[in-house]
C-alpha positions in Angstrom: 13.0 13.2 -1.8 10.0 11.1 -2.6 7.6 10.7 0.4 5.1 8.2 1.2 2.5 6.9 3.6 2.5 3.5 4.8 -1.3 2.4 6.8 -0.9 0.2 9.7 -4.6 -1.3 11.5 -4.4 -4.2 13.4 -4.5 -7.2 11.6 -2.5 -6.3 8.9 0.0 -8.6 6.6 3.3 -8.1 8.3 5.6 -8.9 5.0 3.4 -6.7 3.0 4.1 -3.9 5.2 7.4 -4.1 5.9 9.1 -5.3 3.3 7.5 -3.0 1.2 8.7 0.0 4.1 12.4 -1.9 3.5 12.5 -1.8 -0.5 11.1 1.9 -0.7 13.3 2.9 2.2 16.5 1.1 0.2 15.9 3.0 -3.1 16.1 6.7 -0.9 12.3 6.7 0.0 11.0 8.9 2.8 8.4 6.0 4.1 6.6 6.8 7.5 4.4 4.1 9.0 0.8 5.7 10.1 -1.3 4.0 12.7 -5.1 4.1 12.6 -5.2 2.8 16.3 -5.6 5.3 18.9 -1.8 4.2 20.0 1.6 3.5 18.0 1.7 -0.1 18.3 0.0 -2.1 16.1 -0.2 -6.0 15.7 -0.3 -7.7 12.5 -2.4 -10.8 11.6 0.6 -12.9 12.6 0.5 -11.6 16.4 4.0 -9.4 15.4 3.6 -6.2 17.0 5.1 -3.1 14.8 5.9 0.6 16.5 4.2 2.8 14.0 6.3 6.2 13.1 3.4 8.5 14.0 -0.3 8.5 14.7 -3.2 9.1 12.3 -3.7 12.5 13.4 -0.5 13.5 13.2 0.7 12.7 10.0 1.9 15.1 7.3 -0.1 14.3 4.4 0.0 17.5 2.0 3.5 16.3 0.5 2.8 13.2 0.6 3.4 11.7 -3.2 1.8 8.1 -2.8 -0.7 6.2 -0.2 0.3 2.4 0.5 -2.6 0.2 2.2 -0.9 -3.2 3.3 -3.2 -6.2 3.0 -4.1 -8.5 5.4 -7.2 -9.2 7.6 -8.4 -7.5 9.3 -6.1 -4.7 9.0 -7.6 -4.0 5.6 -11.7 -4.2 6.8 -10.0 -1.9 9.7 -8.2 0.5 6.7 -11.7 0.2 4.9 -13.8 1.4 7.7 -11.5 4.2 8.9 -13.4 8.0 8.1 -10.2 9.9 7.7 -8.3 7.4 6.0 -11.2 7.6 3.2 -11.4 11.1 3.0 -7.4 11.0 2.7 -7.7 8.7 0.2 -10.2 10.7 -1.8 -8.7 13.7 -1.5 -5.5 12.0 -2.9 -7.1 10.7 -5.9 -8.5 13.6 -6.7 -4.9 14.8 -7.0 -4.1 12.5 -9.4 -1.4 11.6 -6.8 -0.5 7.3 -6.5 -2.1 4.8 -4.7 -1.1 1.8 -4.0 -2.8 -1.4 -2.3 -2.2 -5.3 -2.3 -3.6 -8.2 -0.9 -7.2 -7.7 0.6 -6.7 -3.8 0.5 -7.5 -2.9 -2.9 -10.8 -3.6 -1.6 -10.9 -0.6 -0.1 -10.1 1.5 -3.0 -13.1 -0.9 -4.7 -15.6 0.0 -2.0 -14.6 4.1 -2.8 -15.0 3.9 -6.5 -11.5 4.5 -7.6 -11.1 1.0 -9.3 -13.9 1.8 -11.9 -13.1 0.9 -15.4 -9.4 -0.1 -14.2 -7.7 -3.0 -14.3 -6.6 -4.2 -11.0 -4.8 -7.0 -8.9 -6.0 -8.6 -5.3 -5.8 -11.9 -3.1 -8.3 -14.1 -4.6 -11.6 -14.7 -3.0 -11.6 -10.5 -3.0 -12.2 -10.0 -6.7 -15.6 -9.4 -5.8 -14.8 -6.4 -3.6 -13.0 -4.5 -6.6 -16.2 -2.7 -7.4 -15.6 -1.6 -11.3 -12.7 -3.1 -12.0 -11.3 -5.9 -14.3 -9.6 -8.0 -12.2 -6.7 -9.6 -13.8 -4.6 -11.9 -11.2 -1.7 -10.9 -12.5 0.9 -10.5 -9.5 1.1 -6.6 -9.8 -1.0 -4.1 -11.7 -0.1 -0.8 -12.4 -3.3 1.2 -14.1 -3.4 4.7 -13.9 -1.8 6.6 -10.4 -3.4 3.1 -8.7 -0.8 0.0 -8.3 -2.4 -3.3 -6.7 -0.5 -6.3 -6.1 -1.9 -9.7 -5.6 -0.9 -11.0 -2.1 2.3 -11.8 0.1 4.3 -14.2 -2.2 4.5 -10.8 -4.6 5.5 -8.2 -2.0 9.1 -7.7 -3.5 7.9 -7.5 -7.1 5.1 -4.8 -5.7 7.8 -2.9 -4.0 10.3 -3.0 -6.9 7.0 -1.2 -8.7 6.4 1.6 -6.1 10.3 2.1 -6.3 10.1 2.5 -9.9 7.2 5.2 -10.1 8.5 7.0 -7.6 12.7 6.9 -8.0 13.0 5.1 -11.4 14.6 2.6 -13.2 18.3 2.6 -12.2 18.0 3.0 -8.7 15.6 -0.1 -8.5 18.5 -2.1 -10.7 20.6 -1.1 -7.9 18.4 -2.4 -4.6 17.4 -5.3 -6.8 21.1 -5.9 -7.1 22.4 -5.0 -3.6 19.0 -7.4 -2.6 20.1 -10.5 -4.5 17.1 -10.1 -6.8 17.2 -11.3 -9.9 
């Protein structure tokens, strides 16, 4: 089973997050929500409080095949200035294991250097923060083992792309079709 790492900081873009934990989980997914906060709870830019599935420090990160960073502010200046989460994300990279970000958090992966001489996707007013990159505006861009996705009206069509990477083709068909997705 495919595993994956879903960030939560406060501040964060609630439909981002979990709809993206709801498609991945859908198409047979292992998705666990990790906290940066020194608790479980963590409220999103809306004021919607989500129960995280475990804390920073005690995630399991060595099997983990992709790293998602929701969007949303300022969950994603609190992903950006978070020490471990960097060094995870490096370390990650290095692996040549996926990465994933939309909204305002493939800013964070700009600010690292992982976007250089990609092509990538964000909320616009950030393109500026995707240090390297050519940003395209298109609503998801896959480049490499990094997918970015533009912002909240494109969360499905982001999620559909994790799924795909991860599970393939025909099992996306299938949640697109038990979804109503067309």
């Amino acid at each position: 089973m495919k595993t994956v790492l879903l960030f939560l900081a406060d501040g964060f873009e609630e439909i981002e997050a979990l709809a993206t934990v709801d498609v991945l989980r859908r198409a047979g997914v292992q998705v666990t929500k990790v906290s940066i906060n020194p608790t479980g709870l963590v409220t999103g830019a809306h004021g919607i409080p989500v129960m995280a599935d475990v804390l920073f420090e005690q995630a399991q990160y060595a099997d983990a095949d992709m790293l998602i960073l929701p969007g949303g502010m300022p969950g994603a200046a609190n992903l950006d200035a978070h020490e471990g989460l960097r060094r995870l994300i490096t370390a990650h990279a290095e692996a040549g294991k996926w990465l994933a970000a939309i909204c305002a958090a493939p800013m964070v992966y700009g600010h690292m250097g992982l976007l250089d001489g990609r092509k990538a996707t964000c909320y616009p007013g950030f393109e500026g923060e995707l240090a390297g990159s050519t940003y395209t505006a298109v609503a998801v861009e896959k480049d490499g083992n990094i997918i970015t996705g533009k912002g909240p009206a494109v969360v499905l069509p982001f999620a559909y792309t994790l799924a795909e990477v991860l599970v393939g083709e025909e099992i996306v068909a299938q949640v697109k079709a038990g979804m109503l997705y067309n």
